[in-house]
KOLGUKOL-419849 format. One record per residue: residue in one letter; x negated, y, z negated of N, C-alpha, C, O in turn. Coordinates in nm, 3 decimals. Example, Ala and Ser with C-alpha at 12.3 -4.5 7.8 and 13.67 -1.06 7.14 Angstrom:
A	-1.319	-0.569	-0.780	-1.230	-0.450	-0.780	-1.320	-0.330	-0.780	-1.424	-0.332	-0.846;
S	-1.285	-0.225	-0.708	-1.367	-0.106	-0.714	-1.290	0.003	-0.787	-1.341	0.114	-0.804;
end
This chain:
X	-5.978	14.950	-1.116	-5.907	15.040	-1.026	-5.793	15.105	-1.103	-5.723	15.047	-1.186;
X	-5.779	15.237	-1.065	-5.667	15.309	-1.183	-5.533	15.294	-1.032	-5.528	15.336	-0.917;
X	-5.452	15.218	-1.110	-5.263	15.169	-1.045	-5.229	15.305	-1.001	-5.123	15.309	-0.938;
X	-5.285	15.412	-1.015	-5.166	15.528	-0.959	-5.117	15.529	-0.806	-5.008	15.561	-0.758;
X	-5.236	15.481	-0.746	-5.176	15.443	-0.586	-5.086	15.362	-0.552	-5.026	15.361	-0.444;
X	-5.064	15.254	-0.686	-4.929	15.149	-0.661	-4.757	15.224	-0.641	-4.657	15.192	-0.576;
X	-4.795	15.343	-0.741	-4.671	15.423	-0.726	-4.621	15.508	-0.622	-4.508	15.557	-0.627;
X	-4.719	15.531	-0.506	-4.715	15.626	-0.360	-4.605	15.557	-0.293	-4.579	15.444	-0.333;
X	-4.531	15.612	-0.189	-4.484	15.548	-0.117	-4.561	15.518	0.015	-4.624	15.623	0.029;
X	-4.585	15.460	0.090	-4.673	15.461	0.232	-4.617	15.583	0.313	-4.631	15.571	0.434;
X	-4.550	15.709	0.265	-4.549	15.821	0.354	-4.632	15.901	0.284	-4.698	15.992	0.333;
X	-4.628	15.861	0.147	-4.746	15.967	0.087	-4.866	15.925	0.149	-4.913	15.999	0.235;
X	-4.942	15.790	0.112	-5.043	15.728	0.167	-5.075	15.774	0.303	-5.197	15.790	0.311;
X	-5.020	15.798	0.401	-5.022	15.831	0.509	-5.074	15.978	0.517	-5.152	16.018	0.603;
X	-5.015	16.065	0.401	-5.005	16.213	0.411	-5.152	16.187	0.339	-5.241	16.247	0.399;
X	-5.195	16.117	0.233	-5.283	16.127	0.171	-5.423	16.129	0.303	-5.518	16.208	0.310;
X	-5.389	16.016	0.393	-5.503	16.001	0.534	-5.504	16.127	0.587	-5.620	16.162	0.608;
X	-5.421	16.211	0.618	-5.385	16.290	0.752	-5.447	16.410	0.677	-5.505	16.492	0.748;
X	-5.444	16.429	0.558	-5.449	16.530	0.522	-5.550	16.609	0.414	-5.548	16.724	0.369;
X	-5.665	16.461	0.388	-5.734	16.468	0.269	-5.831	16.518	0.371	-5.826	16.519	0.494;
X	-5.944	16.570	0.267	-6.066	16.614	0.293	-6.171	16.519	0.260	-6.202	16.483	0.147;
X	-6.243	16.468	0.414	-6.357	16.393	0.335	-6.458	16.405	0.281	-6.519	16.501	0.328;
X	-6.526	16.341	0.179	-6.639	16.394	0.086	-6.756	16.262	0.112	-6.729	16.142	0.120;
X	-6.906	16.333	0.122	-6.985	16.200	0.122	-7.058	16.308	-0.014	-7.054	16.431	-0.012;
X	-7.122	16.222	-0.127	-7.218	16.241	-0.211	-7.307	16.189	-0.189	-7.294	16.077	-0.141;
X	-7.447	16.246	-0.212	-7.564	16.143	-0.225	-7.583	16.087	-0.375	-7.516	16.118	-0.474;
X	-7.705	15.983	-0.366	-7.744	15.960	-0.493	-7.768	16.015	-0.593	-7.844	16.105	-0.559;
X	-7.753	16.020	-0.700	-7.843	16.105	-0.814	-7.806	16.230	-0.826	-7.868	16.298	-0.907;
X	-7.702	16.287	-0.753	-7.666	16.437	-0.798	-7.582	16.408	-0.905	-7.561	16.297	-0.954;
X	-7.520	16.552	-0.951	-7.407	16.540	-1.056	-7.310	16.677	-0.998	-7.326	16.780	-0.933;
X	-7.182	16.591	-1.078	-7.061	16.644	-0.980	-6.937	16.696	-1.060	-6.934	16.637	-1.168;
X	-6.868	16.754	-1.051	-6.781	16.806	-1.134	-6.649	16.828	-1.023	-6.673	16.912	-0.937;
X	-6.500	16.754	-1.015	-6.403	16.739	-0.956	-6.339	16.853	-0.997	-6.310	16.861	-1.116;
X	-6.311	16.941	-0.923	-6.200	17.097	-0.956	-6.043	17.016	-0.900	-5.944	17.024	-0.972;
X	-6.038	16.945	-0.775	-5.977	16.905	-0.758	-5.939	16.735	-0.750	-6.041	16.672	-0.777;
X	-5.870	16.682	-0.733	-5.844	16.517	-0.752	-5.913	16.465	-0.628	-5.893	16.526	-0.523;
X	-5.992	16.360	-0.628	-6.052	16.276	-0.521	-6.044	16.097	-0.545	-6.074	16.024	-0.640;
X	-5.995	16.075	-0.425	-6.010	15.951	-0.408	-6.139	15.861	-0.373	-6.168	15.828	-0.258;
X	-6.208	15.828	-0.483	-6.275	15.706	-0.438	-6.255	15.606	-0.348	-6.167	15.522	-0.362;
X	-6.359	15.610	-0.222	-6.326	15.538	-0.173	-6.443	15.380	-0.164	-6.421	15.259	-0.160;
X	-6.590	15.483	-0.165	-6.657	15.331	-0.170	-6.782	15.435	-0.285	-6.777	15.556	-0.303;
X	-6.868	15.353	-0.335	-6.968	15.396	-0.438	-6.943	15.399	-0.551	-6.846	15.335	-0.590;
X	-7.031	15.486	-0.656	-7.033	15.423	-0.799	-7.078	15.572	-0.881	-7.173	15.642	-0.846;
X	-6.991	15.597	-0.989	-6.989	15.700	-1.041	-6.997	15.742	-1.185	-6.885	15.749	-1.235;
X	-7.109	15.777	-1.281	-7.108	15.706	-1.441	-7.066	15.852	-1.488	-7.054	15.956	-1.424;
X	-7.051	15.826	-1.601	-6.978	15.959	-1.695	-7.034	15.908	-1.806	-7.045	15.790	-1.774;
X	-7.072	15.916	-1.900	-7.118	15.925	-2.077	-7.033	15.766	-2.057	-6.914	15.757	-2.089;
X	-7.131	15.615	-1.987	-7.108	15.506	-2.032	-6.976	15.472	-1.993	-6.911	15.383	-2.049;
X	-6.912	15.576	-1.849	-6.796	15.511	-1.819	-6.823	15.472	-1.632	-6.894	15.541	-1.558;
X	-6.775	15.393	-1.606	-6.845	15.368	-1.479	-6.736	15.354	-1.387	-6.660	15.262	-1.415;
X	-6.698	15.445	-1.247	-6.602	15.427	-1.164	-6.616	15.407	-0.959	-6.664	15.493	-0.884;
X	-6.584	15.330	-0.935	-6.602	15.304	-0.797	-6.464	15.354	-0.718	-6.401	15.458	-0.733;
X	-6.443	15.247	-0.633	-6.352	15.246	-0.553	-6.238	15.216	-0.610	-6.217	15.146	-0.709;
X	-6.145	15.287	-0.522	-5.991	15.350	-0.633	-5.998	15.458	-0.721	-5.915	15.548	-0.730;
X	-6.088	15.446	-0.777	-6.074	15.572	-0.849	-5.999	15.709	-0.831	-5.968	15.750	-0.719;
X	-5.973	15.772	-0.937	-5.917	15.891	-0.870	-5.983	15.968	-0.992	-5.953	15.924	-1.103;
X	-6.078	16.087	-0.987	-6.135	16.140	-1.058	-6.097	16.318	-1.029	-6.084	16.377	-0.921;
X	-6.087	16.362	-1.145	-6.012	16.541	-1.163	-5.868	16.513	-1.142	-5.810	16.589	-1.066;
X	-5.816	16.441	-1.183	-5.642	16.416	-1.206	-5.612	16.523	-1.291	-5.533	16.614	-1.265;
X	-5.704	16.506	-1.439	-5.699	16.602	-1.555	-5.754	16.722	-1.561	-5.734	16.803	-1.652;
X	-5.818	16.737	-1.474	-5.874	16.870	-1.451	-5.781	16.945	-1.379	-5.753	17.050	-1.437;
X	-5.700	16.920	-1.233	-5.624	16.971	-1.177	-5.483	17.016	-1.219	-5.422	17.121	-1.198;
X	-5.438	16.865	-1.308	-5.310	16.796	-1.332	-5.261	16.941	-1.490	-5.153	16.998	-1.511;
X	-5.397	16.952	-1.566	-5.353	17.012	-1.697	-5.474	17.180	-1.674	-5.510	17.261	-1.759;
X	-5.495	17.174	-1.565	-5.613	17.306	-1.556	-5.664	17.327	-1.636	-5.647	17.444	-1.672;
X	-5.738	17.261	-1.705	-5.863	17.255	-1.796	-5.970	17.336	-1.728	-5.998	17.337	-1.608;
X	-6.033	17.413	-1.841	-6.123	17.529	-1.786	-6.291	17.470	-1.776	-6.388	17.527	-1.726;
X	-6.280	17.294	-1.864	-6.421	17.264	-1.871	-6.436	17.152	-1.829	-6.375	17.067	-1.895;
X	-6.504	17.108	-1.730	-6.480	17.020	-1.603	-6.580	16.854	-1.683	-6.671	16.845	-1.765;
X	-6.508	16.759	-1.612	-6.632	16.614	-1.696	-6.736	16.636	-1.541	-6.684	16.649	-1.430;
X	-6.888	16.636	-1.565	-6.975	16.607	-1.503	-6.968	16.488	-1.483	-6.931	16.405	-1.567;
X	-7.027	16.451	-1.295	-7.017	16.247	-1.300	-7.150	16.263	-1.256	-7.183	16.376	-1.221;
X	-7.255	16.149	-1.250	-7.384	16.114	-1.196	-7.288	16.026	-1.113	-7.184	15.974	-1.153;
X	-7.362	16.017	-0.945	-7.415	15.972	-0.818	-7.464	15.870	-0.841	-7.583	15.874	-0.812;
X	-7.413	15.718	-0.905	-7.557	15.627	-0.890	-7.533	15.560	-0.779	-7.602	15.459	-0.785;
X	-7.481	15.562	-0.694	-7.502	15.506	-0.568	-7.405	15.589	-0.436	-7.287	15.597	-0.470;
X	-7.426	15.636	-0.331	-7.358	15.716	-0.212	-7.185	15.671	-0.241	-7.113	15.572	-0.255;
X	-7.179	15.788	-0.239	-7.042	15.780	-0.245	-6.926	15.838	-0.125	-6.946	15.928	-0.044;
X	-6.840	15.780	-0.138	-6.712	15.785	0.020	-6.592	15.812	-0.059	-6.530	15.722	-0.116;
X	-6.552	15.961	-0.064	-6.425	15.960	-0.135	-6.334	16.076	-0.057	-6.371	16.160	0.024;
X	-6.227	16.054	-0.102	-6.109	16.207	-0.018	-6.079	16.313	-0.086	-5.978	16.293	-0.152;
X	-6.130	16.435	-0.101	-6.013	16.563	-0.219	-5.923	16.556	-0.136	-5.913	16.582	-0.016;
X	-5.849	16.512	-0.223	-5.657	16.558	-0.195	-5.653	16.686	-0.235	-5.703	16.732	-0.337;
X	-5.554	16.778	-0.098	-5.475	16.927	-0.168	-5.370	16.897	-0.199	-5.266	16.933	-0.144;
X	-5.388	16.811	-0.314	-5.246	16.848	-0.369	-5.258	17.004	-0.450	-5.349	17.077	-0.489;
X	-5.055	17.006	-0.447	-5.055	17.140	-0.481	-4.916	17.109	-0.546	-4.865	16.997	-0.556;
X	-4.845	17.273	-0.606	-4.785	17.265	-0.700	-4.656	17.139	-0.676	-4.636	17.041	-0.748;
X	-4.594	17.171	-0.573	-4.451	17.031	-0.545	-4.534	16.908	-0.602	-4.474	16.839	-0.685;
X	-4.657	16.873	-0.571	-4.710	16.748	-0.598	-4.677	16.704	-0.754	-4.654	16.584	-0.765;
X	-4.673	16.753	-0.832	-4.655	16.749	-0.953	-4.515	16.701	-0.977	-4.500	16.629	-1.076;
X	-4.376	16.736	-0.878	-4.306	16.676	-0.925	-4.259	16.585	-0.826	-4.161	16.512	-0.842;
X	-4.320	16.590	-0.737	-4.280	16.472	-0.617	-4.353	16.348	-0.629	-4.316	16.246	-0.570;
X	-4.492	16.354	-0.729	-4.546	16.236	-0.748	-4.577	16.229	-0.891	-4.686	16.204	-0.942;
X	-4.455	16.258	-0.955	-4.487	16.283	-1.130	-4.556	16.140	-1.136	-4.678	16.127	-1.143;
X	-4.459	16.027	-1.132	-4.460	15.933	-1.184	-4.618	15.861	-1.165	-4.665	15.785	-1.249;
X	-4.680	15.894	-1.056	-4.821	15.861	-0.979	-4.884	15.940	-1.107	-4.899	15.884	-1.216;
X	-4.915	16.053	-1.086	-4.989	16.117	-1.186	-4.982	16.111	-1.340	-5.082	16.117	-1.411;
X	-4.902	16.103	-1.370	-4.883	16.019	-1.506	-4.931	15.909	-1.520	-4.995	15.889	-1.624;
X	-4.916	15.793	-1.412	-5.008	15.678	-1.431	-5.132	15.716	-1.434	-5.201	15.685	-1.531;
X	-5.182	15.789	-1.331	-5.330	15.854	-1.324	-5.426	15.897	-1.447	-5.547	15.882	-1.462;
X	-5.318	15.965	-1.540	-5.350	16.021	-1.639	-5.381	15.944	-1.782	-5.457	15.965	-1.877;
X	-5.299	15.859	-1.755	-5.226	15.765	-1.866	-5.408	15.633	-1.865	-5.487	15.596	-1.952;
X	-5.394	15.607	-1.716	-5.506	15.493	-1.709	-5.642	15.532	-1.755	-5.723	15.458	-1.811;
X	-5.660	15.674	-1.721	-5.787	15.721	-1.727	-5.805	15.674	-1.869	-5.893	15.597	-1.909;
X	-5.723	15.725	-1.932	-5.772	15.757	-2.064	-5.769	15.600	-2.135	-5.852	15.588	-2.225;
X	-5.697	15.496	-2.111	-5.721	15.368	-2.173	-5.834	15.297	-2.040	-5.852	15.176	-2.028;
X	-5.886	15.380	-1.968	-6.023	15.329	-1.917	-6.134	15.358	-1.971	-6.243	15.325	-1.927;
X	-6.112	15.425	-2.078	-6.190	15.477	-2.198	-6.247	15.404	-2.251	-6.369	15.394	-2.264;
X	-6.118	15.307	-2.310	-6.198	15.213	-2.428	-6.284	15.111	-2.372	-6.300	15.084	-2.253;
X	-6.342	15.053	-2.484	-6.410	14.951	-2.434	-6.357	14.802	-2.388	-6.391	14.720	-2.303;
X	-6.250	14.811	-2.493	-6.194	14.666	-2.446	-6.100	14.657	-2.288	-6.078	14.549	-2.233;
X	-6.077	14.719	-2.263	-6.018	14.795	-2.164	-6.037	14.690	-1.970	-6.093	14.730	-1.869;
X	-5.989	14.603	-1.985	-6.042	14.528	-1.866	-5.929	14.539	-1.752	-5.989	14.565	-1.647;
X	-5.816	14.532	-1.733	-5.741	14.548	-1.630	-5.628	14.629	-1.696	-5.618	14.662	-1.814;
X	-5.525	14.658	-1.568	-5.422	14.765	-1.626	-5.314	14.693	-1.491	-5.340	14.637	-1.385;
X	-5.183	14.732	-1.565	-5.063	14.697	-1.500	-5.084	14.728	-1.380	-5.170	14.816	-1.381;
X	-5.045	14.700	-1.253	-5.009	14.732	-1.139	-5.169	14.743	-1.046	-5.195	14.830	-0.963;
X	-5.238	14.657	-1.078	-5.384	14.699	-1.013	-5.389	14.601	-0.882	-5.473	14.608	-0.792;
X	-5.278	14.508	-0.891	-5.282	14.413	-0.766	-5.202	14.551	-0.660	-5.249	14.610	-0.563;
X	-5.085	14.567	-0.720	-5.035	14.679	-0.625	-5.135	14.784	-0.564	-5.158	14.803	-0.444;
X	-5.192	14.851	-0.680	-5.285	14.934	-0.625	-5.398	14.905	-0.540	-5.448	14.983	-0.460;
X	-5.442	14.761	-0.568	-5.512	14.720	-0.439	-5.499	14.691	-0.297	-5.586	14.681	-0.211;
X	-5.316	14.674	-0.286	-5.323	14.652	-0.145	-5.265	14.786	-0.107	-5.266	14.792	0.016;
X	-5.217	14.896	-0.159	-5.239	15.065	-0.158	-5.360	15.096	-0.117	-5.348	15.154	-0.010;
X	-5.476	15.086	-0.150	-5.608	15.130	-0.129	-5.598	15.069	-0.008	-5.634	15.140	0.086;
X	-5.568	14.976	0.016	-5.647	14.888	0.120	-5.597	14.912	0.225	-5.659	14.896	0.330;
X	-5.465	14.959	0.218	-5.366	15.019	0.347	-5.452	15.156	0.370	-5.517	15.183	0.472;
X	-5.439	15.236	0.256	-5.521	15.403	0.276	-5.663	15.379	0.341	-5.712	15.475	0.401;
X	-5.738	15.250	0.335	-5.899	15.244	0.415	-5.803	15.204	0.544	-5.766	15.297	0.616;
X	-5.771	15.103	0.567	-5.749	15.046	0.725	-5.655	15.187	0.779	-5.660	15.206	0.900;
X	-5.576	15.278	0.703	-5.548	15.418	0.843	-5.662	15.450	0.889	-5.706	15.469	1.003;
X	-5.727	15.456	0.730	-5.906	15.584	0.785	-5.944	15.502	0.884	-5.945	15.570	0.986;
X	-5.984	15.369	0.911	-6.045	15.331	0.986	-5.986	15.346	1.126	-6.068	15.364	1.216;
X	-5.850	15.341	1.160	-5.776	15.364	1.298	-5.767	15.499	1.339	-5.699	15.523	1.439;
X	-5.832	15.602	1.270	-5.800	15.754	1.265	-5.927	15.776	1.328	-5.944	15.845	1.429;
X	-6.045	15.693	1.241	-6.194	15.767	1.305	-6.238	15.740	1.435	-6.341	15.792	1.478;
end
């Protein structure tokens, strides 16, 4: 799980529920994030990198507007949110996105097994599913 959700405050989290867009993928397509999405349940490979729930995928695409997007394969249905974030986001949640940015890339390596703040970020996620669930 990439920690950037450990850094939200629960009003962002909240704004993140109220305000995200939900996304279902099917299996086996391939996908390219213009904007940042939250993983919420399923499984997502990239060239031998593999991401589920928590995830936050197009951080770097959005975050640095890169003109050439990472393709993901669908290997199993996926449940995730595009966030609009927009320009304030950048400095109202530097510190989030910097983690975002920072994890991706030492989720890279191989040796690569946990990262600071992933207990935090788990009970973050876990608050952001139980709104969705009182909302639907």
């Amino acid at each position: 799980m990439n920690p950037w959700i450990a850094h939200l405050e629960n009003q962002d989290l909240q704004w993140i529920v109220d305000h995200s867009r939900g996304l279902y993928l099917d299996s086996e397509i391939e996908i390219e994030f213009p904007k940042p999405c939250l993983i919420l349940d399923g499984k997502l490979s990239c060239r031998d990198r593999v991401r589920g729930g928590g995830a936050l995928l197009g951080i770097s695409e959005w975050y640095l507007e890169v003109k050439t997007r990472v393709s993901w394969i669908v290997d199993t249905p996926v449940w995730a949110l595009e966030l609009p974030l927009s320009r304030r986001h950048r400095e109202s949640w530097s510190i989030a996105l910097a983690v975002a940015m920072s994890a991706e890339i030492r989720l890279i390596e191989p040796l690569a097994r946990d990262l600071a703040d992933v207990e935090a970020a788990t009970w973050k996620f876990r608050y952001v599913l139980s709104r969705l669930e009182t909302t639907l």
